[in-house]
Each structure stands twice: as C-alpha cells, then as structure tokens.
N, CA, C and O atoms as a GROMACS GRO file, in nm:
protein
  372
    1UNK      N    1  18.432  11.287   3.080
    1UNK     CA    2  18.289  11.286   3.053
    1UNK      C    3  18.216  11.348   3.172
    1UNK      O    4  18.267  11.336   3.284
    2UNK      N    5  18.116  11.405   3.158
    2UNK     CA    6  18.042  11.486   3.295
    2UNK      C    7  17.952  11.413   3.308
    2UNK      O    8  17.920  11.324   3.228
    3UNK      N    9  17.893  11.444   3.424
    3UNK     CA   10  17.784  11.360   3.499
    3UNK      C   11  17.663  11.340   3.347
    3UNK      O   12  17.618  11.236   3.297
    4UNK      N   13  17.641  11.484   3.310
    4UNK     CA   14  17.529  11.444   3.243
    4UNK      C   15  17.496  11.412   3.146
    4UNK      O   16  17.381  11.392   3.108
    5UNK      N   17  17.653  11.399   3.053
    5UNK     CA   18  17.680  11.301   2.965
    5UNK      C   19  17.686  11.149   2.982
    5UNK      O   20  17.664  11.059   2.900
    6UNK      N   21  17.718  11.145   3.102
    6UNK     CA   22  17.738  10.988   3.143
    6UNK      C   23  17.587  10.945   3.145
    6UNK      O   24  17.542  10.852   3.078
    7UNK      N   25  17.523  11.018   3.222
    7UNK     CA   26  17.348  10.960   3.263
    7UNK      C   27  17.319  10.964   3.165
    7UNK      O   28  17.294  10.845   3.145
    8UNK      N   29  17.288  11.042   3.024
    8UNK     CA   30  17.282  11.042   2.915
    8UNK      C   31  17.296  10.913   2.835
    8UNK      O   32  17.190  10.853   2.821
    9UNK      N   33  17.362  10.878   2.800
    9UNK     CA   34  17.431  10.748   2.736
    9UNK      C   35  17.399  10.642   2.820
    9UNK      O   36  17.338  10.550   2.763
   10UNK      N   37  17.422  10.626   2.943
   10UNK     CA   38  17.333  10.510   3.023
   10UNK      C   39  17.199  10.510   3.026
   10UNK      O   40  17.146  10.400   3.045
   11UNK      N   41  17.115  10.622   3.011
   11UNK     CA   42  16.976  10.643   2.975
   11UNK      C   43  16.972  10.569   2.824
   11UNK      O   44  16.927  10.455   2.821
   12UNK      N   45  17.004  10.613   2.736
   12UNK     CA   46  16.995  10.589   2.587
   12UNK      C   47  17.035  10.433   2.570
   12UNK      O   48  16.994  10.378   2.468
   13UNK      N   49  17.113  10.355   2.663
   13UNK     CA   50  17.116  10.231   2.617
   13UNK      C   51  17.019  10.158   2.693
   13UNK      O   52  16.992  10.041   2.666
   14UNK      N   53  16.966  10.222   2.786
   14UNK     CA   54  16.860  10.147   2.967
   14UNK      C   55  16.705  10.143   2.840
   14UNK      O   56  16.618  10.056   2.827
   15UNK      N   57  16.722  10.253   2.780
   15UNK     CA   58  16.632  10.270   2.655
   15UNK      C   59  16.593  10.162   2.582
   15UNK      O   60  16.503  10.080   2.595
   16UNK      N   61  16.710  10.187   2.473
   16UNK     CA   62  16.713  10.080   2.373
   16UNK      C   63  16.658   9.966   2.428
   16UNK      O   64  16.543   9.935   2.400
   17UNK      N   65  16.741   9.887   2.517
   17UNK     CA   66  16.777   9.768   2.611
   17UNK      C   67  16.584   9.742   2.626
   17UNK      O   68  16.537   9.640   2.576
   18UNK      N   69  16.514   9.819   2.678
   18UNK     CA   70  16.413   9.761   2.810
   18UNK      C   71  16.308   9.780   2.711
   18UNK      O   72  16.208   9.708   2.719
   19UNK      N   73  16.324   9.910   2.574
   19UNK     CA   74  16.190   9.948   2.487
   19UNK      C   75  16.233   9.911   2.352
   19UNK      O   76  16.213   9.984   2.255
   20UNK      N   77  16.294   9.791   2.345
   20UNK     CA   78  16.382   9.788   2.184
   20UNK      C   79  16.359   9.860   2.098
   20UNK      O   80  16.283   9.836   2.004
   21UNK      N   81  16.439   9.993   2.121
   21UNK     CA   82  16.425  10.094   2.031
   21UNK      C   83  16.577  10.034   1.896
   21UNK      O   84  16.692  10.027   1.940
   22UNK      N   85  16.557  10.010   1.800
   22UNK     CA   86  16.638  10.018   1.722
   22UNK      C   87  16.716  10.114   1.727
   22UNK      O   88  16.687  10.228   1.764
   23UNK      N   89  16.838  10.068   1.686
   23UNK     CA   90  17.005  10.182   1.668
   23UNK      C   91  16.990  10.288   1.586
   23UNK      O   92  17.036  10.401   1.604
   24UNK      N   93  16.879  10.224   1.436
   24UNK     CA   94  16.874  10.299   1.334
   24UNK      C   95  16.746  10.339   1.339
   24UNK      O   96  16.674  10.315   1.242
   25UNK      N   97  16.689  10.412   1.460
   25UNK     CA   98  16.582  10.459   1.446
   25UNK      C   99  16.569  10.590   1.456
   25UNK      O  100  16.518  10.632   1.560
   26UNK      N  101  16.614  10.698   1.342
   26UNK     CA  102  16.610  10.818   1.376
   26UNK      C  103  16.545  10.937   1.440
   26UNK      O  104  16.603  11.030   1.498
   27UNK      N  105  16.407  10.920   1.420
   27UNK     CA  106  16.320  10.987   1.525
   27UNK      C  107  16.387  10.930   1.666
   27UNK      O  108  16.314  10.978   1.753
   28UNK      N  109  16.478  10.859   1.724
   28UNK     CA  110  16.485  10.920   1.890
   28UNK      C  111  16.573  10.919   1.884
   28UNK      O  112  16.645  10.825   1.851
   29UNK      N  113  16.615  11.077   1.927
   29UNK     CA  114  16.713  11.137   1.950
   29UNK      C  115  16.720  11.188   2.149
   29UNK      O  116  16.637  11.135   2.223
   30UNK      N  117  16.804  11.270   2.198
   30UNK     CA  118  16.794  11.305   2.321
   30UNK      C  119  16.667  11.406   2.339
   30UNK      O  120  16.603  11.420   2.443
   31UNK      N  121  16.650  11.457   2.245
   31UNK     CA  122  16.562  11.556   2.259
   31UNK      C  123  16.396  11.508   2.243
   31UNK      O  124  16.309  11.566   2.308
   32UNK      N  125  16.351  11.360   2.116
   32UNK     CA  126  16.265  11.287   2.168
   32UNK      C  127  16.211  11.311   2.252
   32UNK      O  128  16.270  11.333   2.358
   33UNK      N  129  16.049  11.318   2.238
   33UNK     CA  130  16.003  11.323   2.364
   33UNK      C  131  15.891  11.186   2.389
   33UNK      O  132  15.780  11.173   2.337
   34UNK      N  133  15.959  11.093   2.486
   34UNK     CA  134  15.949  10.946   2.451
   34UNK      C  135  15.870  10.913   2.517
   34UNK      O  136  15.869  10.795   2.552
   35UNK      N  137  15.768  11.004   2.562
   35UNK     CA  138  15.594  10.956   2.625
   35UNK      C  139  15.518  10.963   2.443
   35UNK      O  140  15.476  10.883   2.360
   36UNK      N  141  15.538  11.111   2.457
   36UNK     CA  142  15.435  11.153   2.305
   36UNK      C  143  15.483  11.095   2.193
   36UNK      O  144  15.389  11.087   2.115
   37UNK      N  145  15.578  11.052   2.146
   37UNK     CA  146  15.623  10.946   2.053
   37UNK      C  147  15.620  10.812   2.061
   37UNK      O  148  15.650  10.746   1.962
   38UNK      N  149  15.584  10.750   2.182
   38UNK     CA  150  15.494  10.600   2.231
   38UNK      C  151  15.677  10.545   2.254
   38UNK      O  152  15.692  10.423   2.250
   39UNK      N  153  15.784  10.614   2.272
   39UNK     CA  154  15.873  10.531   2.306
   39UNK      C  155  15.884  10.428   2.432
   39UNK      O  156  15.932  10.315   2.445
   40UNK      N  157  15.812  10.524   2.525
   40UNK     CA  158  15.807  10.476   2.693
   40UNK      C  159  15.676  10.494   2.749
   40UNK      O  160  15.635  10.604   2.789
   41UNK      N  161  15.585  10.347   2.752
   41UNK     CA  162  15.431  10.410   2.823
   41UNK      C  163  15.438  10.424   2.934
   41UNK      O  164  15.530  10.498   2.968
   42UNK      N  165  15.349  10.365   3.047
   42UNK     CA  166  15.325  10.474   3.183
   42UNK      C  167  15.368  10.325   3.240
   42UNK      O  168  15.373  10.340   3.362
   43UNK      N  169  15.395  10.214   3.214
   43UNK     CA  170  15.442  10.107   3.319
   43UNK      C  171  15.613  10.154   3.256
   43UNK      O  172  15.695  10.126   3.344
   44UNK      N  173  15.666  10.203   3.159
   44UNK     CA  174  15.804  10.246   3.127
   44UNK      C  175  15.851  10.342   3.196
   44UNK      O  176  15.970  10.368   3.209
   45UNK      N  177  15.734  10.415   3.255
   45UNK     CA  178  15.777  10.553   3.330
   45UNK      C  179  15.846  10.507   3.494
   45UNK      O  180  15.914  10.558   3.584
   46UNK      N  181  15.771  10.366   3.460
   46UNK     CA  182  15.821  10.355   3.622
   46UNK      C  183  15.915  10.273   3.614
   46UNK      O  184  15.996  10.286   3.706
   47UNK      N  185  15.947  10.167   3.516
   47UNK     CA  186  16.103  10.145   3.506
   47UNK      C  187  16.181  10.231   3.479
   47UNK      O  188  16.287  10.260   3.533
   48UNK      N  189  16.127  10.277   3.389
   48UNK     CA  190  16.277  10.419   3.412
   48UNK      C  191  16.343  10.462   3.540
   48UNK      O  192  16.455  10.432   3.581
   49UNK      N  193  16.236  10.550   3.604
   49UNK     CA  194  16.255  10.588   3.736
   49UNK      C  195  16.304  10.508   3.846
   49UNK      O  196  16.365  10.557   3.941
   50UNK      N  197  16.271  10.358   3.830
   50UNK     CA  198  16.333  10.288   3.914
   50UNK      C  199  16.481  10.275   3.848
   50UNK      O  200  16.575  10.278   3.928
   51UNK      N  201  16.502  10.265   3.747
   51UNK     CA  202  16.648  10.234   3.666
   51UNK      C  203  16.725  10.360   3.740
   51UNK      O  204  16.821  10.347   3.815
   52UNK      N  205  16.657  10.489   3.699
   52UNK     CA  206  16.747  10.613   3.743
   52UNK      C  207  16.784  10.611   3.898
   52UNK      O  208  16.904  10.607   3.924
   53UNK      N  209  16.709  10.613   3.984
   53UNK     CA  210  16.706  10.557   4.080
   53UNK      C  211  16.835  10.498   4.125
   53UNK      O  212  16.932  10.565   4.159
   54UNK      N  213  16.827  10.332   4.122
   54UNK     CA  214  16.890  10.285   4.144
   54UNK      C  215  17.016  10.283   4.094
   54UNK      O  216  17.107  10.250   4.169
   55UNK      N  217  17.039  10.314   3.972
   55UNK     CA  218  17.197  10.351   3.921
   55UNK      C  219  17.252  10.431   3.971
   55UNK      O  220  17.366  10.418   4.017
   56UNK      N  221  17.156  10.573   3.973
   56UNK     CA  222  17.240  10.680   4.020
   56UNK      C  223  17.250  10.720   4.181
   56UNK      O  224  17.297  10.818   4.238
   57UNK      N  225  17.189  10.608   4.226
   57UNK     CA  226  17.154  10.631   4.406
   57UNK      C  227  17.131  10.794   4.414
   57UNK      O  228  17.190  10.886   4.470
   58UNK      N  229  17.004  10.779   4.323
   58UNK     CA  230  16.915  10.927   4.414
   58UNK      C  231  16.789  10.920   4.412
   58UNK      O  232  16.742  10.850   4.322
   59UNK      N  233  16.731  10.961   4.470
   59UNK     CA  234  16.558  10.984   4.475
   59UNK      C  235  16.537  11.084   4.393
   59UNK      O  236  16.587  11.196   4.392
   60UNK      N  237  16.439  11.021   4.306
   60UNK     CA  238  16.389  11.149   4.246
   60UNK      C  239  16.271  11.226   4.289
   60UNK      O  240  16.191  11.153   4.229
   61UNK      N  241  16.189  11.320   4.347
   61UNK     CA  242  16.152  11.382   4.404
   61UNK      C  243  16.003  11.409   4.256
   61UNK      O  244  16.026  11.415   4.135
   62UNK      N  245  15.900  11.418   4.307
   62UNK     CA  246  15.761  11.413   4.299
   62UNK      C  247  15.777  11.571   4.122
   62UNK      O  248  15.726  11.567   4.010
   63UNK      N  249  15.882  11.694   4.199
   63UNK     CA  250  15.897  11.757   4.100
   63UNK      C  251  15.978  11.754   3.991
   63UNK      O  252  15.966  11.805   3.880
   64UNK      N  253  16.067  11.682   4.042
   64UNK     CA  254  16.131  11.621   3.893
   64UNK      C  255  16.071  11.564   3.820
   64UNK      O  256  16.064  11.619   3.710
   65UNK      N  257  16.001  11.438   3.834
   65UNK     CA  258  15.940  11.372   3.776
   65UNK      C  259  15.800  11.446   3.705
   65UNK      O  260  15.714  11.384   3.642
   66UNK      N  261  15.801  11.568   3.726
   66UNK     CA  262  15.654  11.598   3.657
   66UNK      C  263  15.720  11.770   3.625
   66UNK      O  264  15.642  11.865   3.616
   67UNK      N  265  15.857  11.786   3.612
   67UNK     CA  266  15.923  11.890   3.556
   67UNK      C  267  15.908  11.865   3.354
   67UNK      O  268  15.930  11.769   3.281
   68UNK      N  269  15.872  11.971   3.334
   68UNK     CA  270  15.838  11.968   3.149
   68UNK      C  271  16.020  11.916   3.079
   68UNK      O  272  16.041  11.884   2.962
   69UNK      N  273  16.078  11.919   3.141
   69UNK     CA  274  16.227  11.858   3.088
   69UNK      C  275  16.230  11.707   3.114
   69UNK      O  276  16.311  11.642   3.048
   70UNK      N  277  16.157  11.649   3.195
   70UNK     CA  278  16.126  11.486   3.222
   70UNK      C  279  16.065  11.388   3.131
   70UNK      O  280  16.009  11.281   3.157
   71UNK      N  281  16.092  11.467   2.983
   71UNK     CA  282  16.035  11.394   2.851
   71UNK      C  283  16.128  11.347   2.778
   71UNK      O  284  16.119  11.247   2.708
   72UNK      N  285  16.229  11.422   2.793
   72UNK     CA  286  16.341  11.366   2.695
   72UNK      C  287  16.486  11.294   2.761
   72UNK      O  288  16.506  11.289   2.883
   73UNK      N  289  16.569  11.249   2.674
   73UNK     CA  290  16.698  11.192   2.758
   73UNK      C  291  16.783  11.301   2.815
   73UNK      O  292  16.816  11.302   2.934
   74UNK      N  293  16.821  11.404   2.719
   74UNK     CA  294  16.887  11.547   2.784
   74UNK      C  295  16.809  11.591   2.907
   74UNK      O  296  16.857  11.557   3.016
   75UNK      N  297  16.691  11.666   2.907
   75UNK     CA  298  16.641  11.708   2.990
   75UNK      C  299  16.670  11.589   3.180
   75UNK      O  300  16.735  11.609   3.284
   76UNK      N  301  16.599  11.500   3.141
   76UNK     CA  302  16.611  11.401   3.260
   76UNK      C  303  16.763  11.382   3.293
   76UNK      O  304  16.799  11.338   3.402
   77UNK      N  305  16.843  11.415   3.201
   77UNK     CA  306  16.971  11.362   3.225
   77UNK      C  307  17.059  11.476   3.252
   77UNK      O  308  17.180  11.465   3.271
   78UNK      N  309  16.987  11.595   3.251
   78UNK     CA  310  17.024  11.748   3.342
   78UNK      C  311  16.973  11.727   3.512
   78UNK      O  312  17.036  11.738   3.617
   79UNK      N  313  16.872  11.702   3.493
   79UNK     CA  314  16.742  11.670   3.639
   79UNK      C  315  16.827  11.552   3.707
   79UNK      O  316  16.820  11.571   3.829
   80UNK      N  317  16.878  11.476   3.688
   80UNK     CA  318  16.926  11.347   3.746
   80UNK      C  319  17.046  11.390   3.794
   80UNK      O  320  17.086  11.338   3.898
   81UNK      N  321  17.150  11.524   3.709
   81UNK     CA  322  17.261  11.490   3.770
   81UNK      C  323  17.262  11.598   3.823
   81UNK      O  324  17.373  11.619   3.872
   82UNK      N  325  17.165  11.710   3.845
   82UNK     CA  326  17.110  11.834   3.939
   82UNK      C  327  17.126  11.776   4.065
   82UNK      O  328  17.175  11.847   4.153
   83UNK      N  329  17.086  11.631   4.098
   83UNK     CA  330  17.075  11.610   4.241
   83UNK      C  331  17.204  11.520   4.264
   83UNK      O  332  17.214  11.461   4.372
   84UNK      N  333  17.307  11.507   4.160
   84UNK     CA  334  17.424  11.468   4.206
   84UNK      C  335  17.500  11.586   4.242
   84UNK      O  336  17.553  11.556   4.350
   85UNK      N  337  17.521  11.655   4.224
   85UNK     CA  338  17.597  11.793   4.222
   85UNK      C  339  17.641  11.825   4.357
   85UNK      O  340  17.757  11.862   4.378
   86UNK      N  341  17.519  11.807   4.485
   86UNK     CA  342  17.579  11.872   4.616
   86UNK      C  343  17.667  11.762   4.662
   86UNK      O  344  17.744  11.788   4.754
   87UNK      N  345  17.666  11.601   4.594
   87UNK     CA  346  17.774  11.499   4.648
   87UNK      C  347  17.939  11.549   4.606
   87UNK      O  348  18.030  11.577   4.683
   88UNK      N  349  17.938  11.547   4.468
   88UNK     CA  350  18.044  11.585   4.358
   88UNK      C  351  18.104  11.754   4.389
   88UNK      O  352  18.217  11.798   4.368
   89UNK      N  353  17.976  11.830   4.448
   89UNK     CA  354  18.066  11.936   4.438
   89UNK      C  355  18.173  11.945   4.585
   89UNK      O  356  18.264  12.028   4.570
   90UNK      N  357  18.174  11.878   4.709
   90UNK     CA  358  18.270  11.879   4.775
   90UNK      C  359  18.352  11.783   4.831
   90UNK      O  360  18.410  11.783   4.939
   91UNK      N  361  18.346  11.675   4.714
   91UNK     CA  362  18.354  11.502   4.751
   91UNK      C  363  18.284  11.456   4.826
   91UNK      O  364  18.313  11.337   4.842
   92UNK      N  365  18.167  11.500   4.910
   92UNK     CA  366  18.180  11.414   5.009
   92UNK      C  367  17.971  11.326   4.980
   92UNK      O  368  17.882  11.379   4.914
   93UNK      N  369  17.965  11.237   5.029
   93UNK     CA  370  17.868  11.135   5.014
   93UNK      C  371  17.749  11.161   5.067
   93UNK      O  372  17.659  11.078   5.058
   0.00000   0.00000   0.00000
C-alpha cells in the first residue's frame, strides 16, 4: 500500500468516525469536496488538521492547508504524503 493510499483510508475512517458520515452514503466519495457538501465545518477543519498532524508527524504548512486540493480525501491525502516523501525517500527521519 503507498503512503497515499494509506493516509487515504485513515482519512476516510478519521471521517466517518468524528463527522458520522454513514458507510452508505454515496455522495462522499475521495473526490467529495467535504467543506461545500457540509461534510466538515470550520471547527472540523481543525480537527482534521490536528488528526493529520498528529498521525502522520508532520506540520502542515499555511499552503497546504489553503492549496485548492485541501477539499477532498485524495487531494489532502497527495499533500500529506508530499511532505512524507523527503523521510521515505532515503530512510532516514
């Protein structure tokens, strides 16, 4: 599984979990965009970010967070593992 499949799927259940989004709720998908569809309001924006955060031990940086891909689970879950990449790409921490 790759990084941004993994953040992916841990996003989508941090989701469900915190905004009880139903299993069988077809409008949200990864591509959802879960401000403008009322999935996640603006006190959700900041659990999220603290969730991402702290799971993935990274900071997310002022432009991520206000990058036009920071709406959906794919997009954020490209952006999240963008700043894992310089750990992963030579092992080192």
């Amino acid at each position: 599984m790759t990084h941004v499949e993994e953040i992916a799927r841990d996003l989508e259940v941090f989701l469900r979990r915190s905004f009880l989004i139903p299993d069988d709720d077809a409008r949200f998908t990864r591509q959802a965009n879960l401000w403008e569809e009322g999935y996640v309001d603006s006190a959700g924006v900041v659990e999220t970010i603290v969730h991402l955060e702290r799971r993935w031990r990274v900071r997310l940086p002022d432009e991520i967070v206000f990058d036009p891909r920071f709406n959906h689970v794919s997009g954020i879950a490209d952006l999240v593992a963008s700043l894992l990449l310089p750990r992963g790409a030579d092992g080192a921490a």
